[in-house]
C-alpha positions in Angstrom: 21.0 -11.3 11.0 21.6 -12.4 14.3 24.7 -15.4 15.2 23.9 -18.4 14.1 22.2 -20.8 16.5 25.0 -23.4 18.7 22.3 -25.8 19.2 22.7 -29.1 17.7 21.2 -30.3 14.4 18.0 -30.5 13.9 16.1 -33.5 12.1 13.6 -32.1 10.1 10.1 -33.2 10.9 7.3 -30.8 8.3 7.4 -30.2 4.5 9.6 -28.5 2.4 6.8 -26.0 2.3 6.1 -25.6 5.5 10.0 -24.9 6.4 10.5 -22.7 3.8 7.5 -20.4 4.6 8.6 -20.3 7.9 12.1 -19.0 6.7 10.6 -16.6 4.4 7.3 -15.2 6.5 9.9 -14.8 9.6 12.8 -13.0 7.7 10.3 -10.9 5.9 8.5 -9.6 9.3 12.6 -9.1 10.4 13.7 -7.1 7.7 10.2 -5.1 7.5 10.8 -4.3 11.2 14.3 -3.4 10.7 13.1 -0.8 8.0 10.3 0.7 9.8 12.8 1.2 13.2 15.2 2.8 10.4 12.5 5.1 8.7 11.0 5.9 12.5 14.1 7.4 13.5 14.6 9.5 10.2 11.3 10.9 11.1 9.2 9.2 8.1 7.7 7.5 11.3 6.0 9.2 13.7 3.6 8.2 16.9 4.4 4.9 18.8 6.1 1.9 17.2 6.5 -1.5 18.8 8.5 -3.4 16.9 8.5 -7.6 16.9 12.1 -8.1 16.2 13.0 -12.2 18.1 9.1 -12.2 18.3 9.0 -13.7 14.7 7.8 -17.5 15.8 5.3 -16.8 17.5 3.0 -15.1 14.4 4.6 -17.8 12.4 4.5 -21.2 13.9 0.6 -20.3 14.8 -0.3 -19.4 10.9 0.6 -22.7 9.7 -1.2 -24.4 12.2 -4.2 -22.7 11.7 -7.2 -22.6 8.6 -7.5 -19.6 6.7 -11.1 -18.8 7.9 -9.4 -18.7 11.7 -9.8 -15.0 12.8 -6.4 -13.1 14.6 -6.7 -10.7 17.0 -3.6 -8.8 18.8 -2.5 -6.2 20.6 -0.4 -2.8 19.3 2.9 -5.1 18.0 0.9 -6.1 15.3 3.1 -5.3 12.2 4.4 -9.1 11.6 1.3 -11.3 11.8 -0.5 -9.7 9.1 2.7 -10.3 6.8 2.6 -13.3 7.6 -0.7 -13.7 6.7 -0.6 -13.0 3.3 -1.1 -8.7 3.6 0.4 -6.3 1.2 3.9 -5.3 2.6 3.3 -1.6 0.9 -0.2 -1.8 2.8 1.1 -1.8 6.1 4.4 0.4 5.4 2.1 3.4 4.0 -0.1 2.7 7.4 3.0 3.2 9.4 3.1 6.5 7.2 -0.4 7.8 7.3 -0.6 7.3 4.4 -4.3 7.1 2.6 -3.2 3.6 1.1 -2.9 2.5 4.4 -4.5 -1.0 5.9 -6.5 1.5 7.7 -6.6 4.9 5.5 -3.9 6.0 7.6 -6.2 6.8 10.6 -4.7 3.9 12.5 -1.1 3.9 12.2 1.4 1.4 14.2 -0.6 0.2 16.5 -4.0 -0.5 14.2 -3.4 -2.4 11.2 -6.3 -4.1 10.1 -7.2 -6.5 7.3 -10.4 -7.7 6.8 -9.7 -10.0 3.9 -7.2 -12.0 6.0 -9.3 -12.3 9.2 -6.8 -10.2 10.7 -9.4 -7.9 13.3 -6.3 -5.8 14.3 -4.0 -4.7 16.6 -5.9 -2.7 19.5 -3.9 -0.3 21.4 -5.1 -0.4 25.3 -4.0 -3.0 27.1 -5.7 -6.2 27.5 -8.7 -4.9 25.6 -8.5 -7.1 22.4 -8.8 -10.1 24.5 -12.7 -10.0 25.4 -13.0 -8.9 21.8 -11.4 -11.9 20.9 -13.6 -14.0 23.2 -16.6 -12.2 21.1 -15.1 -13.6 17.5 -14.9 -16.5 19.0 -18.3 -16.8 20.6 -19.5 -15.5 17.3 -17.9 -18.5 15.3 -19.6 -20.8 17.3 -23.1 -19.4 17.6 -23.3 -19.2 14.0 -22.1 -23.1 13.3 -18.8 -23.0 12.0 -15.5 -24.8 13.1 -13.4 -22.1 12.6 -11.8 -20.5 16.1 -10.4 -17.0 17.0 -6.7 -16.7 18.5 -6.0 -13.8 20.6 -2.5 -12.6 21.3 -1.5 -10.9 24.3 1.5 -9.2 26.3 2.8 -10.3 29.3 1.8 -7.4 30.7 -2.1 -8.1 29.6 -2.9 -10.6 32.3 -3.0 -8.0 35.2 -5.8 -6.6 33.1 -9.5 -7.5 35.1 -10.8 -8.1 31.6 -8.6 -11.1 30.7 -9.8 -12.8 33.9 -13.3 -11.9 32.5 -12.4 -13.3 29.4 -11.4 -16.5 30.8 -13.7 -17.3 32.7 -16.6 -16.3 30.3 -14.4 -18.7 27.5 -14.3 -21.5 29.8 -18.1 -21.4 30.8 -19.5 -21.3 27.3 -16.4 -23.5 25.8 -15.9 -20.9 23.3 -13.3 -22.2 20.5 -10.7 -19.3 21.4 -6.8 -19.8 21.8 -5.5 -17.2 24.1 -1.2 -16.5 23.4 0.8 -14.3 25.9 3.3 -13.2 24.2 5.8 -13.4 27.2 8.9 -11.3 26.4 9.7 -10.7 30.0 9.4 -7.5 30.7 6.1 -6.0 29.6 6.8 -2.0 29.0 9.8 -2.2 30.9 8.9 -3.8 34.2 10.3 -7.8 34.5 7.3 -10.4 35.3 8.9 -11.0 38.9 8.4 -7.6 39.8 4.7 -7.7 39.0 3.5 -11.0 39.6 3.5 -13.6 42.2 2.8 -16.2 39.2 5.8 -15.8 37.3 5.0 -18.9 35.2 2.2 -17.2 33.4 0.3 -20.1 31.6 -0.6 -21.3 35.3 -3.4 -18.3 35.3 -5.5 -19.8 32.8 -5.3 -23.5 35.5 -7.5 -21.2 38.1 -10.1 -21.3 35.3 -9.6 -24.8 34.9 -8.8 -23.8 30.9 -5.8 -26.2 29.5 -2.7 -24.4 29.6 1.1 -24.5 28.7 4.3 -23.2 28.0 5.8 -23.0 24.8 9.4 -22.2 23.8 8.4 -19.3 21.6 11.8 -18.8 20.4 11.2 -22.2 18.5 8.3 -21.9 15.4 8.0 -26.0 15.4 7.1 -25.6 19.2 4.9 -23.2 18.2 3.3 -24.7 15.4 2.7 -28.0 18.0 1.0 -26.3 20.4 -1.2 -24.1 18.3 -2.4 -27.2 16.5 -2.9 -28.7 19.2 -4.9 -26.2 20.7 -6.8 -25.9 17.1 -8.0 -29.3 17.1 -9.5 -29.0 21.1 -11.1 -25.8 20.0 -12.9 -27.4 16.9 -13.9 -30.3 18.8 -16.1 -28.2 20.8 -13.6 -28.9 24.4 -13.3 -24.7 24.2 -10.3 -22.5 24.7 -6.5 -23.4 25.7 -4.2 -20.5 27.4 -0.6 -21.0 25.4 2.6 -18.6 27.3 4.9 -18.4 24.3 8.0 -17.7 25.8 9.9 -15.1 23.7 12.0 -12.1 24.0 11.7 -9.3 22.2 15.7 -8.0 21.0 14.4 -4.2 20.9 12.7 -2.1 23.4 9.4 -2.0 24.2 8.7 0.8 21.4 11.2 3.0 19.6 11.2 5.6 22.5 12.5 2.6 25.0 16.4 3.0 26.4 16.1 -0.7 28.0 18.0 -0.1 31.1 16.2 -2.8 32.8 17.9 -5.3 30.8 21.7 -6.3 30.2 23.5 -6.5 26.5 24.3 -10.1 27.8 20.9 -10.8 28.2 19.9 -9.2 25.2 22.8 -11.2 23.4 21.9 -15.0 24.8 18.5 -14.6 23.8 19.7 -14.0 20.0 21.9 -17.3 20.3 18.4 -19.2 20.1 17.1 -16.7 17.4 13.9 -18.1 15.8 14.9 -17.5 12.1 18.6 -18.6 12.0 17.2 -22.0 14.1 15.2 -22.0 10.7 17.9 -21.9 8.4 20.2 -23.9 10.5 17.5 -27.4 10.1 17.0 -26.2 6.2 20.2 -26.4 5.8 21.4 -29.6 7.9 18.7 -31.2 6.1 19.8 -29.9 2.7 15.4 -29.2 2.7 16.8 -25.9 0.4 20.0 -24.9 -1.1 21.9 -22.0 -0.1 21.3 -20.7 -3.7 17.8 -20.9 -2.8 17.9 -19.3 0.4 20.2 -16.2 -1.1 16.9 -16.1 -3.7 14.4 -15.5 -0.8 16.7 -12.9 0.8 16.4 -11.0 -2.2 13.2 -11.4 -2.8 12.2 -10.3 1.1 14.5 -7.6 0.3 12.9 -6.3 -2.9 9.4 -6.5 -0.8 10.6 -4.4 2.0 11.8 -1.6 -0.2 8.9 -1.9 -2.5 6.7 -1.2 0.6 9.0 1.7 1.4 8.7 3.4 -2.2 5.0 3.1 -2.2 4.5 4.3 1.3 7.0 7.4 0.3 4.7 8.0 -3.1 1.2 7.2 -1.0 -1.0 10.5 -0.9 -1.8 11.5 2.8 -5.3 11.2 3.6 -7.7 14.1 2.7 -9.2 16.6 5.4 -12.7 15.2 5.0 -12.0 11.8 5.4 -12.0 12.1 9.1 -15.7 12.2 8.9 -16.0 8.5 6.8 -15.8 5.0 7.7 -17.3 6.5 11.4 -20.8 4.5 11.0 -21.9 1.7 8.5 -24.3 3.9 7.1 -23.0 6.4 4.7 -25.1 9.4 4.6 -25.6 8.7 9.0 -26.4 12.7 10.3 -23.7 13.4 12.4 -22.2 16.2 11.1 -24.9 19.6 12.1 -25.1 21.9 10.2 
């Protein structure tokens, strides 16, 4: 666990329940990450694997803000928002694994977890793609009538991509109910947002569209949870998309084969002064909301989770040979193999 946070007490303005799903749905996505970076470097791993470790507030804060008919799309960090939406721990471990009891059969791995019963429509693995897909859930919600909204997640990195302009400009004409997130960690795969931008305050992007947009201390899952429901209620009103720049930092590299020497321990080490989860458990506590007993309790139990997921990843079969010829096309018996 990283130092406990130096800023000042905290007056607690949500529910019991609300701050002690927030403590529990962050640590869980911490200590699954933790795992997986352990297991990825004993080899039970393989492939890429981006891992969302000081990320944690941003899936967070957005889920309780948000209806459970709400679709999620993001890009290829993608392990901890489908935790926190409700998604089998052992589900997304065995993906990790190739595993055939994976959230995608094992054909997906890291970067592709997928969950259809959570409206969770994946993490997508080129850059910027997922964000005109996520324009297209959204545009799908409201041509068929309902009031529920899509919210896309992006990189830093992302908003150089041609598409994202697309997609904003395209959200903002048809005033699609879509809230766009960069997840704004700093340095993209490696390379700072001064070095690749002129706009270095990213939410600004979305003003060219004339699309609302604003910054968001993404270290803090109450900011979070503000901004997104904020943003919600626009969206369902039928006023159309809102550009949030959650500004976060991510306390690992970009992905496990990352030696961060574009960044300083010192700078790695400030950041982890304002970590997400222990600002959590510092307002629980000063507002005696749950009991250290009680928070011990749901260390355990996040513990017992994470190596539940790990034993039935480890006793998962791998996929067979022919299953790399199903789930291609809806229709089963579709002619594509010749014979």
């Amino acid at each position: 666990m990283a130092k406990k946070s130096t800023a000042a007490k905290s007056k607690a303005k949500y529910s019991k329940e609300t701050y002690a799903f927030w403590y529990e749905s962050m640590l869980l996505m911490r200590r699954f990450e933790e795992k997986a970076g352990q297991l990825y470097g004993q080899q039970k791993i393989r492939g890429f694997c981006h891992l969302y470790i000081g990320q944690e507030a941003c899936a967070a804060g957005a889920i309780t803000a948000l209806e459970k008919d709400d679709k999620w799309i993001t890009a290829y960090r993608d392990h901890a928002h489908p935790l926190g939406l409700g998604t089998d721990p052992g589900a997304v471990m065995a993906e990790l694994y190739g595993k055939a009891t994976g959230t995608t059969k094992g054909k997906g791995g890291s970067m592709h977890i997928f969950d259809k019963e959570r409206n969770f429509m994946g993490g997508h693995g080129i850059v910027g793609a997922q964000v005109p897909m996520g324009l297209g859930i959204g545009f799908a919600e409201k041509y068929q009538g309902t009031k529920n909204l899509c919210i896309c997640h992006m990189g830093d990195g992302a908003v150089r991509q041609g598409a994202v302009h697309e997609a904003f400009n395209l959200a903002m004409l048809y005033k699609t109910p879509v809230i766009f997130v960069i997840e704004n960690n700093g340095y993209a795969m490696g390379t700072s947002v001064a070095r690749t931008s002129n706009v270095t305050e990213l939410y600004k992007i979305g003003e060219a569209y004339d699309m609302p947009s604003f910054p968001v201390d993404g270290m803090n899952v109450e900011a979070i949870h503000e901004a997104v429901a904020e943003a919600a209620e626009r969206a369902r009103k039928g006023d159309g998309p809102t550009l949030l720049e959650f500004r976060t930092y991510r306390y690992k590299g970009h992905s496990m084969s990352d030696p961060q020497k574009y960044r300083t321990r010192e700078e790695v080490e400030e950041y982890k002064e304002r970590d997400p989860i222990a600002q959590v458990k510092a307002t629980i506590l000063d507002n005696k909301i749950l009991t250290e007993e009680e928070i011990k309790e749901i260390d355990k139990k996040v513990k017992k989770q994470v190596d539940d997921s790990v034993k039935f990843a480890e006793e998962s079969p791998w996929p067979d040979g022919q299953d790399a010829f199903k789930d291609i096309y809806k229709q089963e018996d579709y002619p594509f193999v010749m014979e």
